[in-house]
C-alpha positions in Angstrom: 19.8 11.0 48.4 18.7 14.4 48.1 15.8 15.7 46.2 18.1 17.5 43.4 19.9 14.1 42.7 16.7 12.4 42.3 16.0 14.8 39.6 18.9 14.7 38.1 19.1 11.1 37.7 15.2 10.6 37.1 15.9 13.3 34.0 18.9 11.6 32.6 18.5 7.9 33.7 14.6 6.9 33.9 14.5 9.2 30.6 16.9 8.4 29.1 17.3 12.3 27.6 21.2 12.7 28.2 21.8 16.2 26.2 25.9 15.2 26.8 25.0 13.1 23.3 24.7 16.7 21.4 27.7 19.2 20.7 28.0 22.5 22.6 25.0 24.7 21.0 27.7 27.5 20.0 32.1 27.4 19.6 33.2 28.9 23.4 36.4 29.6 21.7 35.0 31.8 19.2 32.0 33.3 20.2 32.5 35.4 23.0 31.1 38.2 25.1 31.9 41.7 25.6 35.9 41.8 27.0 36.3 38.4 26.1 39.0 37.6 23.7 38.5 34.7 21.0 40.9 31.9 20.3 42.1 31.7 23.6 41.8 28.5 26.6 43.3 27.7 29.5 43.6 24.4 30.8 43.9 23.7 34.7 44.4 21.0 36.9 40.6 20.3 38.3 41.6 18.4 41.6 45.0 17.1 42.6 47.0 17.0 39.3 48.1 14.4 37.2 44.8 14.0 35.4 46.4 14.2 31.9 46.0 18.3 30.6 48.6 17.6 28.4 47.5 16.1 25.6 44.1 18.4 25.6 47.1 21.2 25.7 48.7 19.1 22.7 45.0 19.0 20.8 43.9 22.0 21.1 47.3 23.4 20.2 47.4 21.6 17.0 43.3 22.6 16.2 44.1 26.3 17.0 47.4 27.0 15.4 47.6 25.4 12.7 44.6 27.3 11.6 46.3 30.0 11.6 50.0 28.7 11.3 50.9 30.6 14.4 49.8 30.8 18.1 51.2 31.4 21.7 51.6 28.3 23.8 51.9 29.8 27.4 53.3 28.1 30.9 52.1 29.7 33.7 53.5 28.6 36.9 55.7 25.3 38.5 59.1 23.7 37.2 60.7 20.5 36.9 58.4 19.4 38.8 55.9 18.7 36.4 55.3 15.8 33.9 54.0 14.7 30.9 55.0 12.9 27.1 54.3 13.8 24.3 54.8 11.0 20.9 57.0 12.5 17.7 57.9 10.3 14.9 57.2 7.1 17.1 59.4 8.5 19.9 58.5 9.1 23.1 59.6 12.6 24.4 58.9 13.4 28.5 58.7 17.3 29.4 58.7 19.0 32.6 59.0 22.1 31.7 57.9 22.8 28.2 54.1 22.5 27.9 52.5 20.5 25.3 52.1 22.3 22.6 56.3 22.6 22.0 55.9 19.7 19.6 53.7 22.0 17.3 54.4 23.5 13.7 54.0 27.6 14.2 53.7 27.3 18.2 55.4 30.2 19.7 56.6 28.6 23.3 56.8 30.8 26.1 58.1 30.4 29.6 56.2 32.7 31.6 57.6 34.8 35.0 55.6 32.7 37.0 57.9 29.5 36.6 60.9 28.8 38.6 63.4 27.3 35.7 66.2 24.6 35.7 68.9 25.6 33.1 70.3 22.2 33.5 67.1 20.4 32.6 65.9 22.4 30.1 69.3 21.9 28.0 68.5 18.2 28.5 65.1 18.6 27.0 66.2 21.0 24.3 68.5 18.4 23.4 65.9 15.6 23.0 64.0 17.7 21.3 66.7 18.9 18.6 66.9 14.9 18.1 63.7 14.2 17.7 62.1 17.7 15.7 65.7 18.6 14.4 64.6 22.1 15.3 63.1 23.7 18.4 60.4 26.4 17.8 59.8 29.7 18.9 61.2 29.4 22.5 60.9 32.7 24.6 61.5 32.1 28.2 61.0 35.2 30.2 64.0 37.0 31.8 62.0 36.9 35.0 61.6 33.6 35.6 63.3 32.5 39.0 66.2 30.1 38.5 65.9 26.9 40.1 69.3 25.6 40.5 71.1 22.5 42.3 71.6 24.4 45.4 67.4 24.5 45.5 67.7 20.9 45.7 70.1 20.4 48.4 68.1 22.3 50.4 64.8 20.6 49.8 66.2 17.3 50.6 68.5 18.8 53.6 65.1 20.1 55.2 62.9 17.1 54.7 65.2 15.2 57.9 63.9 18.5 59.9 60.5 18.9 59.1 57.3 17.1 57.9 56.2 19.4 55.0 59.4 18.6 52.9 57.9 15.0 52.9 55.9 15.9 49.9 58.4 17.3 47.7 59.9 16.0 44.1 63.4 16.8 45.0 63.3 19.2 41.9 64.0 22.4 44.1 60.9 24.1 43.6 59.8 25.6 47.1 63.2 26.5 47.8 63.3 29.0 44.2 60.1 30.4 45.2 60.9 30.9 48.4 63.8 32.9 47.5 61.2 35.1 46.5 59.9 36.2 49.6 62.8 36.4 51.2 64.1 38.7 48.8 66.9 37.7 47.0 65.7 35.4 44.3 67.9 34.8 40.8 66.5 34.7 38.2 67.0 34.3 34.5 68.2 37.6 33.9 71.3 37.3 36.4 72.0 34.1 34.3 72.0 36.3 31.0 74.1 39.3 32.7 77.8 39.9 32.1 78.6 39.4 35.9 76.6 36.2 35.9 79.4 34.8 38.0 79.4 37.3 40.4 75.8 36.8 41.1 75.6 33.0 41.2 78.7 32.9 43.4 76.8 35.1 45.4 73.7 33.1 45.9 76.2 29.6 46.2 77.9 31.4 49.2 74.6 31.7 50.8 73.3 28.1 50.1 76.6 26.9 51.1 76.1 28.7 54.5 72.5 27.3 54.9 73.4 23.9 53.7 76.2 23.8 56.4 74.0 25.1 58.5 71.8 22.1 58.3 75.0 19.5 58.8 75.0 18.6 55.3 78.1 19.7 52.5 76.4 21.8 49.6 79.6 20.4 47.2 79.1 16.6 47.9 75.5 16.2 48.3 73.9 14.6 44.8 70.7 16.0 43.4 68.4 14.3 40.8 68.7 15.0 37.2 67.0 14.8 34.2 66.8 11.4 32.9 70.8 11.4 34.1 72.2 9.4 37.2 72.7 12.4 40.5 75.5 14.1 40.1 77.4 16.3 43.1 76.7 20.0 43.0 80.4 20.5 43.6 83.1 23.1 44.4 82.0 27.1 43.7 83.8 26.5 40.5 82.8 23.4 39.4 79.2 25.5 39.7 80.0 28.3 37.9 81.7 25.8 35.3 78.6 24.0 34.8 76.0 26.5 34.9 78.1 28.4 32.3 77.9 25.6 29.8 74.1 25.5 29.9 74.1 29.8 29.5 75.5 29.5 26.4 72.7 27.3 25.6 70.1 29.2 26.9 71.1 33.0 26.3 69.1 33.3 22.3 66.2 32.0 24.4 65.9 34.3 27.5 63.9 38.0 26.6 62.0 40.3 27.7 58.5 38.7 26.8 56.1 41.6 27.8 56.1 43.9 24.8 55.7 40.5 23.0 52.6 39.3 25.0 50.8 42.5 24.7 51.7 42.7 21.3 50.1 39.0 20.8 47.5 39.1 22.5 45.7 42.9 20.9 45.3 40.6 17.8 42.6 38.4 17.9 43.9 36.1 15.4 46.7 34.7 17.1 45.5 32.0 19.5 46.5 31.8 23.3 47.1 28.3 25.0 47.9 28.3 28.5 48.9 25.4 30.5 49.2 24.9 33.7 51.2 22.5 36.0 49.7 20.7 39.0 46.4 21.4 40.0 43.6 23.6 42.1 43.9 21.2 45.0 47.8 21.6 44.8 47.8 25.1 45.4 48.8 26.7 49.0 45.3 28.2 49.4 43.2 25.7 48.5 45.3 22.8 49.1 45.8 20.4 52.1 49.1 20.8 54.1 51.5 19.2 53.4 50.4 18.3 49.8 50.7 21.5 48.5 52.8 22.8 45.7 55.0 26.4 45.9 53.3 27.8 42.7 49.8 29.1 41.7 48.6 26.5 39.3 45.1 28.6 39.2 43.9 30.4 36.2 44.6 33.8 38.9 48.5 32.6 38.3 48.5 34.0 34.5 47.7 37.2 35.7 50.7 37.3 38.2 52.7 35.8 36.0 51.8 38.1 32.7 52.6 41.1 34.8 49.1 42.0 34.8 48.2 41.8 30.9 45.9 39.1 31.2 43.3 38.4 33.6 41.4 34.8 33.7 38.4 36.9 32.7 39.2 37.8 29.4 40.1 34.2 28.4 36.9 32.5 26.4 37.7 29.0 27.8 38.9 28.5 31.7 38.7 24.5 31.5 40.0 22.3 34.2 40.6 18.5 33.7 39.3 16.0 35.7 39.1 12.2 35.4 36.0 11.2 34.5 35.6 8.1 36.8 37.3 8.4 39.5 40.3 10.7 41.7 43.8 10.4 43.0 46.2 11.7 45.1 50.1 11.9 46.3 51.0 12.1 49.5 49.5 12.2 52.7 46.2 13.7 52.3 43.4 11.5 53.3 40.4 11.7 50.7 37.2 11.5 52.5 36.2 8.8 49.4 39.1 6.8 49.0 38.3 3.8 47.3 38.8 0.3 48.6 42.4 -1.5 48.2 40.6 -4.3 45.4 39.2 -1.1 43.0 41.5 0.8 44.0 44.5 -1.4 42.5 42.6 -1.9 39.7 42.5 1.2 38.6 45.9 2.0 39.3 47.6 -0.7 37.5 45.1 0.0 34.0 45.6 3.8 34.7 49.3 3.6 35.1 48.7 5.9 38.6 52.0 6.8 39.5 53.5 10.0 39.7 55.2 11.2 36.3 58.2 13.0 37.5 58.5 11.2 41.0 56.6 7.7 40.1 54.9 7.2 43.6 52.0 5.3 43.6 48.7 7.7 43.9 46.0 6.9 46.2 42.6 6.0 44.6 39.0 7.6 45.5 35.7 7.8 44.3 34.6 11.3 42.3 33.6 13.4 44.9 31.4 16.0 43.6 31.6 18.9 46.4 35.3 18.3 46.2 35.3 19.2 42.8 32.5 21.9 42.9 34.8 23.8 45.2 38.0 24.1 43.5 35.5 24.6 39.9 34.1 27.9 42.0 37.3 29.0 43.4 38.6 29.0 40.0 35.9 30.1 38.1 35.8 27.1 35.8 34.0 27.7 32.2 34.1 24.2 31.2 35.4 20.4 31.8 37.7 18.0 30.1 36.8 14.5 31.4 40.1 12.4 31.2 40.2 8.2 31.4 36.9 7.8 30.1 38.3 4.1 29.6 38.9 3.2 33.3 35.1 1.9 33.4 34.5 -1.6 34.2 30.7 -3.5 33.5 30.9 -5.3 36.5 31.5 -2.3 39.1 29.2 0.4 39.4 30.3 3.9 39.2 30.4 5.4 43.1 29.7 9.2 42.8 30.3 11.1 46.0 27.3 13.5 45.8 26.9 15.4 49.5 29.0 15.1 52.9 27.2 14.8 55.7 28.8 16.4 59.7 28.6 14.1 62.8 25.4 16.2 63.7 23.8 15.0 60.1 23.7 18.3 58.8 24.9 18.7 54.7 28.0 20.8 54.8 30.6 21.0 51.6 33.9 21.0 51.0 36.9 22.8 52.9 40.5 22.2 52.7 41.3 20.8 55.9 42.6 17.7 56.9 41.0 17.9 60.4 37.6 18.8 58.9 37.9 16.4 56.6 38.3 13.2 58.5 34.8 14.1 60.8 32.5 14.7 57.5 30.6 11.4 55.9 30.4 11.1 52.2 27.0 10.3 50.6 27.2 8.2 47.2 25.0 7.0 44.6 26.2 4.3 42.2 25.3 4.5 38.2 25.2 2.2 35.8 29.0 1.5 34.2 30.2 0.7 31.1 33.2 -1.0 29.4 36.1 0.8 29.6 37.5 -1.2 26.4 34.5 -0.7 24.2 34.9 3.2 24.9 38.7 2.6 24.1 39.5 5.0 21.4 36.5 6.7 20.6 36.8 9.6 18.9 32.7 11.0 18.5 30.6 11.8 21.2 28.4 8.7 19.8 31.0 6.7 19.8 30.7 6.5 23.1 28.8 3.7 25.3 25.6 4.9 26.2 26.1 4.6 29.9 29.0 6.6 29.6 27.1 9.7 27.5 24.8 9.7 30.5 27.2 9.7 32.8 28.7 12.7 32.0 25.1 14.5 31.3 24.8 13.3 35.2 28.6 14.6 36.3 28.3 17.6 34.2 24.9 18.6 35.8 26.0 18.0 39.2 28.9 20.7 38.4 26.4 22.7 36.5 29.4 22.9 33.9 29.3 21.9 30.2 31.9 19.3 28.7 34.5 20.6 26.4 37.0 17.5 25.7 37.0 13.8 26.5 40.1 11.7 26.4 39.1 7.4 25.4 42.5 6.2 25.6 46.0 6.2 25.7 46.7 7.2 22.3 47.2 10.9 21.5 44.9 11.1 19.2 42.0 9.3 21.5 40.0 12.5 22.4 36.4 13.3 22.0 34.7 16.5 21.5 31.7 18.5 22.1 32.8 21.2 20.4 30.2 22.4 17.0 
């Protein structure tokens, strides 16, 4: 144990002065620096995604807006591809490509450039929506958004028989779309909303028929996944066109220009900004490990990119990312260097439901590894933390905090995201005190919580040397604990 954990736990544990008992001293969302502008968060993934941003999106949403009966709810990056539910009126309403804050009164929902969009499952969602809100809100989805279409999909399950990094996909089309991208002929909402639509999707089917063929597989009879719906075949040219031209009709009042609209927005101070994010930091190409890695930038740099330069991460008051509180997981075949063992580690899938929302594979369990999480908080420039699962505690198992990694020569080195590097470094822990998980169920004050848990998160917090901003204590929606003023 090194000499600054001693501290730290000496200050917090032998003292018993855990300051995560007190509020924030000031509001981050209002009081703000020079070139800062107020009312406005962004909510990451902090590790690997799936640690539950949604329903902070959802709270902080309803807190900010219906203050002021509007606000912009803002999706940054990814596709179908993401996952999360939301509760209206007793029902239970999964989205994947609306973020959170949809089910809000005033919300003005926008689907930024950055996301690649499937007009076929956002119909589907608009439609359970209608049945459960009898309305949608303000949707805006921007006209250059990349379309992420059936023939994506065909191609990301054609590849993953060829090579290894497919193995890690959702099926959902997403690298395919972006892809496009680079190689330069992308389509994207726009060519949906033109007059010669057909012309330019029977273009772009031409080209995936070609590459599907290509590959040995038929683009017409191959089945892709749908929304909540049984695969269907992509068919014939026509039957396409046929199909894709149903859901325009849908979609053309919603597709715009969004620029003028987001500069407009966001030069008034009083109309609060909530962007959300899908995945998370240790998702994303850079900072990821390969294969696990996702197509899109689910970094706070992505808003910039995908606001055409309006907005930069530094003028937002509130860059938080989520973690859970008590422990990490992880899809695919990245090998935590603090993967838990199989006894703890089914435990806390089975009482965390860890399976994957869109895809519902089973996530790997590890212990909070703190240099893990340090690095993807400095890539990111992380202003504060929402500590997720709170709940997933048990009395009778400590809590294993992965505090320094060690190299085979014994020297301390930290974090980097490579596999090879990864599997030579040695964790170092120290285990704290736990708590019951069922007696912080559904806490809703800081002091609500059990005192273990108030100093762990003074201990986690000081580790990362960033402040809470949101707890969740449950599974309800309304289960959240702040340290807001």
């Amino acid at each position: 144990m090194t000499d600054d954990v001693t501290r730290l736990i000496e200050q917090i544990y032998a003292t018993d002065r855990h300051d995560s008992i007190r509020p924030l001293p000031t509001n981050p969302l209002q009081k703000v620096p020079a070139g800062v502008r107020p009312s406005s968060i962004a909510i990451e993934g902090g590790a690997f995604g799936d640690e539950g941003k949604g329903r902070i999106v959802d709270e902080v949403c309803a807190m900010l807006i219906s203050q002021q009966r509007r606000g912009v709810v803002y999706r940054w990056n990814g596709g179908a591809n993401a996952g999360h539910t939301v509760v209206v009126s007793g029902q239970k309403i999964a989205l994947h490509q609306f973020p959170s804050g949809v089910v809000v009164p005033g919300a003005i929902i926008v689907l930024g450039r950055g996301m690649v969009i499937h007009p076929g499952d956002l119909v589907m969602e608009i439609d359970r929506l209608m049945q459960a809100l009898g309305e949608i809100p303000q949707v805006k989805i921007d006209r250059m958004a990349v379309l992420a279409l059936d023939t994506h999909r065909v191609l990301e399950s054609s590849l993953k028989g060829w090579a290894t990094g497919g193995r890690g996909s959702t099926g959902r089309g997403i690298s395919p779309a972006y892809a496009d991208v680079l190689l330069r002929h992308p389509v994207r909402m726009r060519d949906l909303a033109a007059d010669d639509w057909r012309d330019r999707l029977g273009k772009h089917y031409d080209m995936y028929n070609a590459l599907v063929r290509g590959l040995g597989e038929n683009l017409a009879t191959t089945e892709v996944l749908r929304l909540n719906r049984p695969p269907l075949a992509v068919g014939s040219k026509f039957v396409f066109l046929d199909r894709l031209g149903a859901q325009r009709a849908l979609l053309l009042p919603y597709i715009t220009d969004v620029y003028d609209t987001i500069r407009e927005l966001w030069s008034d101070p009083n109309v609060p900004f909530v962007f959300e994010g899908a995945q998370g930091v240790g998702l994303d190409p850079r900072y990821g490990v390969y294969p696990d890695v996702t197509s899109s930038d689910p970094t706070f740099d992505g808003i910039t990119a995908s606001t055409e330069g309006l907005i930069r991460p530094a003028q937002i008051a509130v860059r938080a990312a989520a973690i859970k509180a008590t422990y990490m997981s992880s899809v695919g075949q990245r090998r935590l260097p603090t993967q838990a063992e199989s006894l703890l580690a089914t435990r806390i899938r089975e009482d965390a439901h860890e399976y994957g929302a869109t895809t519902r594979r089973p996530r790997d369990i590890a212990h909070i590894d703190v240099p893990c999480l340090r690095f993807f908080a400095r890539v990111t420039d992380v202003t504060h933390l929402v500590l997720t699962h709170l709940d997933i505690a048990y009395p009778d198992q400590p809590i294993r905090v992965c505090t320094h990694y060690r190299d085979t020569a014994g020297r301390q080195v930290g974090y980097r995201p490579d596999q090879g590097y990864l599997d030579t470094i040695q964790p170092e822990y120290v285990e704290l005190p736990s708590w019951d998980g069922q007696a912080a169920r559904g806490a809703r004050t800081i002091e609500d919580l059990p005192r273990e848990a108030r100093q762990y998160v003074a201990f986690l917090s000081g580790m990362m040397d960033i402040p809470p901003l949101f707890g969740t204590t449950g599974p309800q929606r309304d289960d959240i604990v702040s340290w807001l003023p």
